[in-house]
C-alpha positions as protocol buffer text, in pm:
chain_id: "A"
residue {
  index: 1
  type: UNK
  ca { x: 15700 y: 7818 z: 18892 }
}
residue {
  index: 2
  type: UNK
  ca { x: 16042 y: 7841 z: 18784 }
}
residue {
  index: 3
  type: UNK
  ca { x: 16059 y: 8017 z: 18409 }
}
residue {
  index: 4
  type: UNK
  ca { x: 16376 y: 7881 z: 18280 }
}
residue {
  index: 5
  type: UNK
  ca { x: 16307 y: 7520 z: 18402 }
}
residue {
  index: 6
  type: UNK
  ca { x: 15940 y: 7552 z: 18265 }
}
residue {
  index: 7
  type: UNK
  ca { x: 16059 y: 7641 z: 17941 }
}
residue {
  index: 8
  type: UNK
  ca { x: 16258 y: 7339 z: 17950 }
}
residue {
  index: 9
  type: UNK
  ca { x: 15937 y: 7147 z: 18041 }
}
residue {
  index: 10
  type: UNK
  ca { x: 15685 y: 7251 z: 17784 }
}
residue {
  index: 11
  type: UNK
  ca { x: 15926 y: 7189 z: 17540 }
}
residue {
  index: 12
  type: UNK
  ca { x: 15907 y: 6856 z: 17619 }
}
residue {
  index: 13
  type: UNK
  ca { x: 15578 y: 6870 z: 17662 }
}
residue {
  index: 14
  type: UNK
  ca { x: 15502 y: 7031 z: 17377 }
}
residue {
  index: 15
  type: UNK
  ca { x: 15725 y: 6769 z: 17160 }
}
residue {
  index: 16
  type: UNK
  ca { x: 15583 y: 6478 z: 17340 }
}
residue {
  index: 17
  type: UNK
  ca { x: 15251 y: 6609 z: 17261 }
}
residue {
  index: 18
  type: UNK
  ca { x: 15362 y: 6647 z: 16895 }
}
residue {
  index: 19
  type: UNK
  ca { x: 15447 y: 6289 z: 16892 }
}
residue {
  index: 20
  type: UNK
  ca { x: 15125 y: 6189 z: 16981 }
}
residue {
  index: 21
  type: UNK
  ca { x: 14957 y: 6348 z: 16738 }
}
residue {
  index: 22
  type: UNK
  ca { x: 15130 y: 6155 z: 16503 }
}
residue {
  index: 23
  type: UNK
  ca { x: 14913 y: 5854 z: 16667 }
}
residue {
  index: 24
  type: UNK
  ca { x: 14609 y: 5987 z: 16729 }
}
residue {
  index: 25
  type: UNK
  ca { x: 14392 y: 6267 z: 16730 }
}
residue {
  index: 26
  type: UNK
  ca { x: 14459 y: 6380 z: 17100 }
}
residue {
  index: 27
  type: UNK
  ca { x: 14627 y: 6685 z: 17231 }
}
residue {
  index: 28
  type: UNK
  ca { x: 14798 y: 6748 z: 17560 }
}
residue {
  index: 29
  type: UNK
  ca { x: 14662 y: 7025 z: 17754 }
}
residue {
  index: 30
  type: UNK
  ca { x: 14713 y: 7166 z: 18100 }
}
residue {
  index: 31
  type: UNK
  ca { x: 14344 y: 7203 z: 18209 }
}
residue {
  index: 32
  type: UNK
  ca { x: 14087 y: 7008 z: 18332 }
}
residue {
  index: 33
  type: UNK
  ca { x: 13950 y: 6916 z: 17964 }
}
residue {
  index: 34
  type: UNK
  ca { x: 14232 y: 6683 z: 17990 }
}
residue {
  index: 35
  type: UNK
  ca { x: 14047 y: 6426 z: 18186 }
}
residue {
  index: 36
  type: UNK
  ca { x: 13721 y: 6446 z: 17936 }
}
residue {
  index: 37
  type: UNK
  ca { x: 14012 y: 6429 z: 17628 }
}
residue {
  index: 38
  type: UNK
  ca { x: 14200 y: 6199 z: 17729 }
}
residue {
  index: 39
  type: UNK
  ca { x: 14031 y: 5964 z: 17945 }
}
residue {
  index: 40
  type: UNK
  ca { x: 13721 y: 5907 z: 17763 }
}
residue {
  index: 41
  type: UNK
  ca { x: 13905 y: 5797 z: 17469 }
}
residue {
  index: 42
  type: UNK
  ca { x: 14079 y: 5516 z: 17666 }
}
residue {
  index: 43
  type: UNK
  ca { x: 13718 y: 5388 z: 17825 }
}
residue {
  index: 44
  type: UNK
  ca { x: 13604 y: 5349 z: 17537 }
}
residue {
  index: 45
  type: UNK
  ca { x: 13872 y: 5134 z: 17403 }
}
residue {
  index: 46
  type: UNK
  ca { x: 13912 y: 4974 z: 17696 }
}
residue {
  index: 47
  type: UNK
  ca { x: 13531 y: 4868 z: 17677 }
}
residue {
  index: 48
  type: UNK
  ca { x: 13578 y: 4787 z: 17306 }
}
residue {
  index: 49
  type: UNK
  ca { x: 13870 y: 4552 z: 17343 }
}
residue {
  index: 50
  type: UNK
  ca { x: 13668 y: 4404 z: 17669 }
}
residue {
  index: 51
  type: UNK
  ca { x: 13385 y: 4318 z: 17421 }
}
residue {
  index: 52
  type: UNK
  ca { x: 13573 y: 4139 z: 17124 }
}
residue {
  index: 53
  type: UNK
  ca { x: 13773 y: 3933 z: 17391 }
}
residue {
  index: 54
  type: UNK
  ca { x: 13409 y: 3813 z: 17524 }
}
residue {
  index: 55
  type: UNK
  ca { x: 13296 y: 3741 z: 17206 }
}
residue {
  index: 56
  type: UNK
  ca { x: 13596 y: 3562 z: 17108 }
}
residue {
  index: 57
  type: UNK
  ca { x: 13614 y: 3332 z: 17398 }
}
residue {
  index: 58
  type: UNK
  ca { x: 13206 y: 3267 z: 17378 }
}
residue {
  index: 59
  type: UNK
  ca { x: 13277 y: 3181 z: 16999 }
}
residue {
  index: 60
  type: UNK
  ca { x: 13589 y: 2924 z: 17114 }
}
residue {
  index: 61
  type: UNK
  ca { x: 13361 y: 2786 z: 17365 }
}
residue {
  index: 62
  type: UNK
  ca { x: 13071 y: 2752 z: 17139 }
}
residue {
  index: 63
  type: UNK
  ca { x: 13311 y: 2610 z: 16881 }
}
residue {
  index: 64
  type: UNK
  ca { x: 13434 y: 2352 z: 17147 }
}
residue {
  index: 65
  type: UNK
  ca { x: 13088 y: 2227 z: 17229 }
}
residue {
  index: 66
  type: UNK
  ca { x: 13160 y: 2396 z: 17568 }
}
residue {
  index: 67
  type: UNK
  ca { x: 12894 y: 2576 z: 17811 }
}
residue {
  index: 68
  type: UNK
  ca { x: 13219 y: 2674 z: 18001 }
}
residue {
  index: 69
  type: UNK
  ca { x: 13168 y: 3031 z: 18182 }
}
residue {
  index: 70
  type: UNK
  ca { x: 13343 y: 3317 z: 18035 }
}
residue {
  index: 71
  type: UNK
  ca { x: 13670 y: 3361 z: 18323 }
}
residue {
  index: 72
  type: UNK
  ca { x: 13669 y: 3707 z: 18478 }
}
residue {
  index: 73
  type: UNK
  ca { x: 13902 y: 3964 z: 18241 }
}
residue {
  index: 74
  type: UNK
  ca { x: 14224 y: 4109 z: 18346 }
}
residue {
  index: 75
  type: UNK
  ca { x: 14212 y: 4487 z: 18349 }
}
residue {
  index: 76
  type: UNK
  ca { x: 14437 y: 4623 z: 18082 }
}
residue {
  index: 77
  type: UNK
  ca { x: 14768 y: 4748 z: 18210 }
}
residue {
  index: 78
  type: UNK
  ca { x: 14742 y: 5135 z: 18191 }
}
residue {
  index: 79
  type: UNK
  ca { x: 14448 y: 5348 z: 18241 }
}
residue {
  index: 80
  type: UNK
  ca { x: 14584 y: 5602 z: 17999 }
}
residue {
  index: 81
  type: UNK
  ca { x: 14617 y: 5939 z: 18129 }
}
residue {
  index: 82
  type: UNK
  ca { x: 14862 y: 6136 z: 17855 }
}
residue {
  index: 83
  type: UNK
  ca { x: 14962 y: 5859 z: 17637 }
}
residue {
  index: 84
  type: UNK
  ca { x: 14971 y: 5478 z: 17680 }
}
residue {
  index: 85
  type: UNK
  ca { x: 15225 y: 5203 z: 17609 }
}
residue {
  index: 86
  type: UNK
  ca { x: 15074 y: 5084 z: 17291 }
}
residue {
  index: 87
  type: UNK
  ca { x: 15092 y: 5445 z: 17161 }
}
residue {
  index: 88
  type: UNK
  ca { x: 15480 y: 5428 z: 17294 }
}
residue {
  index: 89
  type: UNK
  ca { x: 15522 y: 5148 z: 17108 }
}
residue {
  index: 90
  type: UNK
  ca { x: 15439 y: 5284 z: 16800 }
}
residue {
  index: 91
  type: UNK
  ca { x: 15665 y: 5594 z: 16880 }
}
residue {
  index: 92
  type: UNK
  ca { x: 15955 y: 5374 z: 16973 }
}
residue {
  index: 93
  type: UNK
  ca { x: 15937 y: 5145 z: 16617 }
}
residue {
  index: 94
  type: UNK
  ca { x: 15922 y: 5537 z: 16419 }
}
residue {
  index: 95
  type: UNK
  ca { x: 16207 y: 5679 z: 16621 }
}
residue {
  index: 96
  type: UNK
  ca { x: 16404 y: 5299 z: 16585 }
}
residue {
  index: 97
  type: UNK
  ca { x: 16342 y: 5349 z: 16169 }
}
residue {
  index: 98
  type: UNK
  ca { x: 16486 y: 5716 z: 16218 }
}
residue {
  index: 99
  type: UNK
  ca { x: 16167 y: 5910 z: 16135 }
}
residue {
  index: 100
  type: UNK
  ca { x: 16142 y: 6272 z: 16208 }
}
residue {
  index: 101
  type: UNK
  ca { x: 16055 y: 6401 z: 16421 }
}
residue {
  index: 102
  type: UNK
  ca { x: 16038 y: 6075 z: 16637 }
}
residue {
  index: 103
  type: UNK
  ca { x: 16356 y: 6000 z: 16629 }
}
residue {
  index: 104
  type: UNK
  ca { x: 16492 y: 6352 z: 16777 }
}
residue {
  index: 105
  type: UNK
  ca { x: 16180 y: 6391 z: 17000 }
}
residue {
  index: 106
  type: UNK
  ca { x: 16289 y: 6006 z: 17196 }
}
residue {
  index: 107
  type: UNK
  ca { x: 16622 y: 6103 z: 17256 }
}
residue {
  index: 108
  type: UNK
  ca { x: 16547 y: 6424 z: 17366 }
}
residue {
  index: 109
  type: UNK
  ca { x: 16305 y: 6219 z: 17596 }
}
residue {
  index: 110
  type: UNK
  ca { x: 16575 y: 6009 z: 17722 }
}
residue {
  index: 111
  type: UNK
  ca { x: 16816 y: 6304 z: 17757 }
}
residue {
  index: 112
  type: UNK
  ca { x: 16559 y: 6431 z: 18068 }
}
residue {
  index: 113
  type: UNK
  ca { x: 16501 y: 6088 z: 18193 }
}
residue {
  index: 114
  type: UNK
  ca { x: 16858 y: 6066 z: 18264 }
}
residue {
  index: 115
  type: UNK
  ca { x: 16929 y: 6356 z: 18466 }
}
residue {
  index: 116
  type: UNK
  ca { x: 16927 y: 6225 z: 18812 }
}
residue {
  index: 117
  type: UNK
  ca { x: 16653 y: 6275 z: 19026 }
}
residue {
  index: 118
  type: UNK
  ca { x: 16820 y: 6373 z: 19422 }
}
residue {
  index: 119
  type: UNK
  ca { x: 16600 y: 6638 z: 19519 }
}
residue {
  index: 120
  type: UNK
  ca { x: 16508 y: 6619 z: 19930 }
}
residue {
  index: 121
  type: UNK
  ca { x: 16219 y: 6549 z: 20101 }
}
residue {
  index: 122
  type: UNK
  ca { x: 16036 y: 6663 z: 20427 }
}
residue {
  index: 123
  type: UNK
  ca { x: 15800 y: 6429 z: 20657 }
}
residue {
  index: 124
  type: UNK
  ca { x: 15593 y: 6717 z: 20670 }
}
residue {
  index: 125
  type: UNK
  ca { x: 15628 y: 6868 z: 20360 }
}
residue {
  index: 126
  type: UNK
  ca { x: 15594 y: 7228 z: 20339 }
}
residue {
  index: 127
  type: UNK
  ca { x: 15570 y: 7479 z: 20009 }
}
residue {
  index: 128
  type: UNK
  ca { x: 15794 y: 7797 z: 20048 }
}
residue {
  index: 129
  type: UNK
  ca { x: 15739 y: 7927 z: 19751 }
}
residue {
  index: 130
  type: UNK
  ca { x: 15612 y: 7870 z: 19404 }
}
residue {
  index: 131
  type: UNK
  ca { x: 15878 y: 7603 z: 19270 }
}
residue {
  index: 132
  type: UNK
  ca { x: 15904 y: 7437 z: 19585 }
}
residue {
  index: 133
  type: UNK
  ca { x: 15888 y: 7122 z: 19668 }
}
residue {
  index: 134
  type: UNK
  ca { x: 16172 y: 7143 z: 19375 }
}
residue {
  index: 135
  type: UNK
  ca { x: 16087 y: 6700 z: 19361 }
}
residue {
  index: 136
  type: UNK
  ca { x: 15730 y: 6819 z: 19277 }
}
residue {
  index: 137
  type: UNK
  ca { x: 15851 y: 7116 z: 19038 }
}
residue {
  index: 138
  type: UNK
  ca { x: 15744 y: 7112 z: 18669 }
}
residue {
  index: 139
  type: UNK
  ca { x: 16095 y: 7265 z: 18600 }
}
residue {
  index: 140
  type: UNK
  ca { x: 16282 y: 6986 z: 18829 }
}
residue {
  index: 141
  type: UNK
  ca { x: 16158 y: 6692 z: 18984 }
}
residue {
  index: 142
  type: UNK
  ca { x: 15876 y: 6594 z: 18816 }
}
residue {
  index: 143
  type: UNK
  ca { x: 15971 y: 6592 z: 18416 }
}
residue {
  index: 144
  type: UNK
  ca { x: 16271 y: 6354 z: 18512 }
}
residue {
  index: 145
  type: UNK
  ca { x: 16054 y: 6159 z: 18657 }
}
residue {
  index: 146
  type: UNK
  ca { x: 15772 y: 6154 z: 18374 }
}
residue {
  index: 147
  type: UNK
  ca { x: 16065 y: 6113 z: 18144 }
}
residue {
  index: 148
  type: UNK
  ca { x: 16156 y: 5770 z: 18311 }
}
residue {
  index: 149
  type: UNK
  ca { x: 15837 y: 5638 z: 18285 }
}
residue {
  index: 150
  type: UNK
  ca { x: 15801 y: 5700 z: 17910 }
}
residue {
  index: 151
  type: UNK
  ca { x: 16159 y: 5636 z: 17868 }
}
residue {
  index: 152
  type: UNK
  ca { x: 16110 y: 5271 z: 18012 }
}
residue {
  index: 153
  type: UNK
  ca { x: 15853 y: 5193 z: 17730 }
}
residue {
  index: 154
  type: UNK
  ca { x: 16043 y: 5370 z: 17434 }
}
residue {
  index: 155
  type: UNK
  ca { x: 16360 y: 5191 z: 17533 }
}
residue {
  index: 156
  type: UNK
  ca { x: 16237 y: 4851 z: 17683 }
}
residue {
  index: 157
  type: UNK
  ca { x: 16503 y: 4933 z: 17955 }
}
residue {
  index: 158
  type: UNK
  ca { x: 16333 y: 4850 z: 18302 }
}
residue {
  index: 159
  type: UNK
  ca { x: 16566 y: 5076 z: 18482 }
}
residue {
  index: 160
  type: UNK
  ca { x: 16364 y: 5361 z: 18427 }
}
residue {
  index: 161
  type: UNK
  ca { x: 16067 y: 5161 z: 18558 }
}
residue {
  index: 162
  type: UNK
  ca { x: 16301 y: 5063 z: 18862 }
}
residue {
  index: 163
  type: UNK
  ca { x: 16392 y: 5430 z: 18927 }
}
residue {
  index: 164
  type: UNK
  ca { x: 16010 y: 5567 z: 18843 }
}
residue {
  index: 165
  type: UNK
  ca { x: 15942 y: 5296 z: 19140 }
}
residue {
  index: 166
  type: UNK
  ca { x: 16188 y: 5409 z: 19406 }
}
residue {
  index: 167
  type: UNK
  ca { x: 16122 y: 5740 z: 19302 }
}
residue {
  index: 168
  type: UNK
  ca { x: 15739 y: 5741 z: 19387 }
}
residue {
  index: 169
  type: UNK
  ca { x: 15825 y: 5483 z: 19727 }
}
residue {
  index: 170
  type: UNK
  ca { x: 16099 y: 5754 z: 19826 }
}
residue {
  index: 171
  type: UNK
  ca { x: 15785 y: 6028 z: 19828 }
}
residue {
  index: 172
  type: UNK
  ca { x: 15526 y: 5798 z: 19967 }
}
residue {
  index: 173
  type: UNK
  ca { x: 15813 y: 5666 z: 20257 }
}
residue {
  index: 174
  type: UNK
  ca { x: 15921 y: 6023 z: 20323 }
}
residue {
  index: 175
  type: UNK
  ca { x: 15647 y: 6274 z: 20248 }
}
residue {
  index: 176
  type: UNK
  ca { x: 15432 y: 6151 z: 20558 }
}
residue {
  index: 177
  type: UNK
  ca { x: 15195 y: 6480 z: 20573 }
}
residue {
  index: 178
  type: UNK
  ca { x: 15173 y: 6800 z: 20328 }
}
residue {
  index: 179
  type: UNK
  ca { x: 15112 y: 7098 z: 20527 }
}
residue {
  index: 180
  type: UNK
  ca { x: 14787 y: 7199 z: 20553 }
}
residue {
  index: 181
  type: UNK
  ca { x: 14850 y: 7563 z: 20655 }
}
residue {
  index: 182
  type: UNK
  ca { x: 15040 y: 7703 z: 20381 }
}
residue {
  index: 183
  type: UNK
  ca { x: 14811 y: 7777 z: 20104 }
}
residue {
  index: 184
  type: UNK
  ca { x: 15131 y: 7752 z: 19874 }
}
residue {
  index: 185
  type: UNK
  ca { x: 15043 y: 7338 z: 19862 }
}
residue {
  index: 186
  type: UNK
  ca { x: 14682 y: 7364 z: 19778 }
}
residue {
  index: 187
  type: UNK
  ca { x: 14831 y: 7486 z: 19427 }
}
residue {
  index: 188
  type: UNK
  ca { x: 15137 y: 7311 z: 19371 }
}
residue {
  index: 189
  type: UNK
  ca { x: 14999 y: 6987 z: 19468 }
}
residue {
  index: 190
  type: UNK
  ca { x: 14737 y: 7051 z: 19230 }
}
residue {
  index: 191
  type: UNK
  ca { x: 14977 y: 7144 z: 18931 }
}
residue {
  index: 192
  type: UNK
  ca { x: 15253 y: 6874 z: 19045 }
}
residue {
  index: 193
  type: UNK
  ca { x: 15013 y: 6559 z: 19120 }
}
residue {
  index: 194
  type: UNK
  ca { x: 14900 y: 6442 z: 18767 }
}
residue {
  index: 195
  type: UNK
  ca { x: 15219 y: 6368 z: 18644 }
}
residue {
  index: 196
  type: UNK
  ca { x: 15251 y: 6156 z: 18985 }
}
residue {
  index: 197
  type: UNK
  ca { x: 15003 y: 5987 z: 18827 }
}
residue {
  index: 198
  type: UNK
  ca { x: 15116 y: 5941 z: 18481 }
}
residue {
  index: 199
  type: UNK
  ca { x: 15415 y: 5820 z: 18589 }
}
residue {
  index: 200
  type: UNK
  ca { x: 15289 y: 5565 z: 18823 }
}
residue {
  index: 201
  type: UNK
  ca { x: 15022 y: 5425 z: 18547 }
}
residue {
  index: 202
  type: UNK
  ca { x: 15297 y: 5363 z: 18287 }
}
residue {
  index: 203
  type: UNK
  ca { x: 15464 y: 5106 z: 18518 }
}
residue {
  index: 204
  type: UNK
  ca { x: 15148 y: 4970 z: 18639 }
}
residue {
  index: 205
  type: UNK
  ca { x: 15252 y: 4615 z: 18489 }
}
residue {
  index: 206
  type: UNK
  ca { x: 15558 y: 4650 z: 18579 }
}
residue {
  index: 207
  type: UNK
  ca { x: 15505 y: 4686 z: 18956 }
}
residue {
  index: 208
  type: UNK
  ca { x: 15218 y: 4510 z: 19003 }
}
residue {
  index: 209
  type: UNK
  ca { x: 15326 y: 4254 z: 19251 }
}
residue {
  index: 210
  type: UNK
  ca { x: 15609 y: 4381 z: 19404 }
}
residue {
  index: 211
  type: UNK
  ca { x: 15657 y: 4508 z: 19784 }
}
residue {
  index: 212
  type: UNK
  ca { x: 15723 y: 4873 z: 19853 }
}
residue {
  index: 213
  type: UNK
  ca { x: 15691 y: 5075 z: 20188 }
}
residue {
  index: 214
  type: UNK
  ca { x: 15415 y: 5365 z: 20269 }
}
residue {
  index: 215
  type: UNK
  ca { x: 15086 y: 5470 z: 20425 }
}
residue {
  index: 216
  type: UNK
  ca { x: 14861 y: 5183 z: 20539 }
}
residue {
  index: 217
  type: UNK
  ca { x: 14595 y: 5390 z: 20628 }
}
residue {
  index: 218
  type: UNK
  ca { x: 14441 y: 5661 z: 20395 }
}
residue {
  index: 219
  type: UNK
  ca { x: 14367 y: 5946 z: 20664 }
}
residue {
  index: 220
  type: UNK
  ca { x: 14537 y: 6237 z: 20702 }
}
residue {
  index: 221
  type: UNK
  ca { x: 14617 y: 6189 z: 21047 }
}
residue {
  index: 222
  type: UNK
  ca { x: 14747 y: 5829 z: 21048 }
}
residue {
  index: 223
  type: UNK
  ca { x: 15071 y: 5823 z: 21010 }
}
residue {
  index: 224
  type: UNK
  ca { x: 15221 y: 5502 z: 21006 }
}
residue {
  index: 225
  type: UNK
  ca { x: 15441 y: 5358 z: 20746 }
}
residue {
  index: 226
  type: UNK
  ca { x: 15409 y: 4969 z: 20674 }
}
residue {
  index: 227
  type: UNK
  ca { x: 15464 y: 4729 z: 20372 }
}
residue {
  index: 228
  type: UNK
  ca { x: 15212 y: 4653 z: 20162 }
}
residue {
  index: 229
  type: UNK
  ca { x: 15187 y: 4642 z: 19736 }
}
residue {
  index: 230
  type: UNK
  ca { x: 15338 y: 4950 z: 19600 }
}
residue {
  index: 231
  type: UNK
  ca { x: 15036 y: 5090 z: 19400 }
}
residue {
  index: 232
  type: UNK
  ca { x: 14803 y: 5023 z: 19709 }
}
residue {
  index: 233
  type: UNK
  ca { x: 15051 y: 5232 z: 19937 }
}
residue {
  index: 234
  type: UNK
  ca { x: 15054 y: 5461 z: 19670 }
}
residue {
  index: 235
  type: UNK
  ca { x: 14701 y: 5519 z: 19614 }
}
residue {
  index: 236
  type: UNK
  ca { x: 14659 y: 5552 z: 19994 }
}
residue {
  index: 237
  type: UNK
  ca { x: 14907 y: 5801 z: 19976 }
}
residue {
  index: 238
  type: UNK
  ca { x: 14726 y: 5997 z: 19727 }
}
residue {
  index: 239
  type: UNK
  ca { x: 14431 y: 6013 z: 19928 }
}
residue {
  index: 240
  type: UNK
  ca { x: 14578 y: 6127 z: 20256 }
}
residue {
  index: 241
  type: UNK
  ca { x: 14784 y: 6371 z: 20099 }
}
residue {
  index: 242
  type: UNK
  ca { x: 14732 y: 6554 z: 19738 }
}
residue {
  index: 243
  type: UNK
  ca { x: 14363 y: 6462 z: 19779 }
}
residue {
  index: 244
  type: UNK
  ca { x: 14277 y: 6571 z: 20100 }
}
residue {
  index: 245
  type: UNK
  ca { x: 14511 y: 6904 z: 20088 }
}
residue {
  index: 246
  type: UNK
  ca { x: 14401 y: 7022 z: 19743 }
}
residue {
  index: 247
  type: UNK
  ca { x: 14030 y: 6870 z: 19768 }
}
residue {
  index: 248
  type: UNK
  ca { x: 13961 y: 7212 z: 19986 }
}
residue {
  index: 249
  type: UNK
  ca { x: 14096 y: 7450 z: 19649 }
}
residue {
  index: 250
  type: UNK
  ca { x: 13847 y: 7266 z: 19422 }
}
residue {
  index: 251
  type: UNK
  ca { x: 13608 y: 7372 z: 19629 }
}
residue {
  index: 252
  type: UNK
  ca { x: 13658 y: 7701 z: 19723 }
}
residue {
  index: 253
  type: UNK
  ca { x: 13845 y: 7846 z: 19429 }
}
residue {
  index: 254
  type: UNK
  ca { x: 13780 y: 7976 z: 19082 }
}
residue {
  index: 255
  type: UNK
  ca { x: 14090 y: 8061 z: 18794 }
}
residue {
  index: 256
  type: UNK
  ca { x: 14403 y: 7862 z: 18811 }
}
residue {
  index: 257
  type: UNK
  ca { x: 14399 y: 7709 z: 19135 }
}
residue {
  index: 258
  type: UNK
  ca { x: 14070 y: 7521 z: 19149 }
}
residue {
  index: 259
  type: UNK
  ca { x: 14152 y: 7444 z: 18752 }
}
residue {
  index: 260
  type: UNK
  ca { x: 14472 y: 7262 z: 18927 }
}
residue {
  index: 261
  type: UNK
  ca { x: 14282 y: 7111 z: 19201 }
}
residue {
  index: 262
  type: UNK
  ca { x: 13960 y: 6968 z: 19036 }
}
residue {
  index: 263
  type: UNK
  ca { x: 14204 y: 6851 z: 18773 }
}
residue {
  index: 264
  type: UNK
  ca { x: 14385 y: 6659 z: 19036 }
}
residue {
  index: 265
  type: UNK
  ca { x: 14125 y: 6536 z: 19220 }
}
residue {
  index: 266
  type: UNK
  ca { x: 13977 y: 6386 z: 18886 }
}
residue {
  index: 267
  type: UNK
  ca { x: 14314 y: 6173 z: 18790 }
}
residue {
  index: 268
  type: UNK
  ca { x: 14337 y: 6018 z: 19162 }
}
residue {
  index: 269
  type: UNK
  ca { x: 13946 y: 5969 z: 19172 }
}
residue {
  index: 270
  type: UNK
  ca { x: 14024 y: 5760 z: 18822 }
}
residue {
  index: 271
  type: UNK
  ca { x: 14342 y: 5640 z: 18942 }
}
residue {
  index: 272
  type: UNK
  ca { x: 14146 y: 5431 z: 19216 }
}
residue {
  index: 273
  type: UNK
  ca { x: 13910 y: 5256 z: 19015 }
}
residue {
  index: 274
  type: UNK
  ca { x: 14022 y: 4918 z: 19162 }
}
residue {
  index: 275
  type: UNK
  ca { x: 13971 y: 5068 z: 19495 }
}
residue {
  index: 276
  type: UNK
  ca { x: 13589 y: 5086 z: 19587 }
}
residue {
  index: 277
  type: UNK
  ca { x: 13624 y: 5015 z: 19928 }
}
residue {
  index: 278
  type: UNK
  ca { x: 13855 y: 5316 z: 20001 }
}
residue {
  index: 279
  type: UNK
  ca { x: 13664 y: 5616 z: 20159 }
}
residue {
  index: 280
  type: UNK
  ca { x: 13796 y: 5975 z: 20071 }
}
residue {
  index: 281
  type: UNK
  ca { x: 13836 y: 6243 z: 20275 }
}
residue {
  index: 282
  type: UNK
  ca { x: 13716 y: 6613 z: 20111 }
}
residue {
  index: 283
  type: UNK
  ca { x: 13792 y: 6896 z: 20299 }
}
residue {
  index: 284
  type: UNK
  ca { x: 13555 y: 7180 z: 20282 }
}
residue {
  index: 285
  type: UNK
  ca { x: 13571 y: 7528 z: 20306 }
}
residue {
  index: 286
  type: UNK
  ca { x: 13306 y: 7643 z: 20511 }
}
């Protein structure tokens, strides 16, 4: 990847990561121990605040002389791959009462999330080198748009939500197929598609009902472009395409790449959990 614009990266990374400290005991980490740090911590809270709000409805009903049944539970809002929106939260109120080094680290947040994001892309997208797709770049494309996402819960500003959702329709409208032939992908889909991710799971409330445009079918070979609820169209486009090009790496590769890929295909695997009746393609190597 590019050096310069990597530097630029981790150091937001890096600060970001330093911010979360500051609310918790995790740490951000390119590797696949990510998913086991960071996601186990969130199921468990997840299950834990499931739990008191079933025991405090059962102790309202019991109070009320009522045998009502407990309703079915919302999920919560964000499944909580890097940080979450409560954890934001808490960031935000620091950085508004101008504590260090909050208050530096947001607007250096917002500084990235402003830089406009008009990068092109290719119905068939194709990797020519290692910083290329430059929208799917760790020095370009994809910190602005990780930036937004964490920008529109530090601020309260739905722009950034608006923009993180055209953003991610723009790729699943437009990037119909990744190319399958250039081994180039296999990696920088792996590296590039978490963030995807992240991104899209910070605005999960926020576009939750609304309309976009994408894939209606999750195979790699159907390529037909409909309307449909934007994180449905988006998790079909994760299957047909960052799942199904770097599902071969996982398999096949040791060092760096199937790191990348494994990670990858863990966050999308997650990432449909309200999906069971999608079937996933896994290309094999042999």
């Amino acid at each position: 990847m590019n050096t310069k614009g990597n530097a630029k990266w981790w150091k937001l990374v890096v600060l970001l990561a330093f911010l979360l400290v500051g609310c918790s005991s995790r740490t951000h980490t390119r590797s696949p121990q990510i998913v086991s740090q960071f996601l186990a911590p969130f199921s468990s809270a997840k299950s834990d605040a499931e739990q008191k709000l079933k025991d405090e409805l059962a102790n309202a009903a019991a109070a009320n002389g009522s045998r009502a049944s407990i309703p079915a539970l919302a999920p919560l809002a964000s499944r909580g791959y890097l940080t979450t929106p409560q954890e934001l939260a808490e960031i935000r109120q620091k950085a508004d009462d101008g504590v260090e080094p909050y208050a530096s680290a947001m607007q250096f947040v917002l500084k990235a999330a402003d830089r406009k994001w008009e990068y092109e892309l290719d119905e068939q997208q194709t990797c020519k080198g290692a910083d290329r797709p430059a929208w799917l770049d760790e020095g370009k494309g994809i910190p602005r748009l990780y930036a937004r996402a964490l920008a529109y819960h530090l601020t309260g500003d739905t722009r950034y939500a608006q923009e993180v959702k055209s953003i991610l329709q723009r790729i699943m409208t437009e990037v119909v197929q990744v190319d399958l032939d250039e081994q180039q992908c296999r990696l920088n889909f792996g590296w590039g598609t978490p963030e995807l991710v992240a991104a899209a799971d910070l605005i999960e409330a926020y576009w939750a009902e609304d309309t976009c445009t994408g894939p209606t079918g999750t195979l790699y070979s159907d390529v037909s472009i409909g309307s449909g609820n934007c994180k449905e169209l988006f998790q079909n486009w994760l299957v047909k395409n960052p799942y199904y090009v770097v599902s071969f790496t996982a398999e096949d590769a040791m060092g760096n790449w199937g790191a990348a890929a494994t990670n990858t295909l863990a966050y999308i695997a997650d990432y449909l959990w309200d999906r069971p009746e999608l079937e996933i393609t896994h290309r094999m190597p042999y």
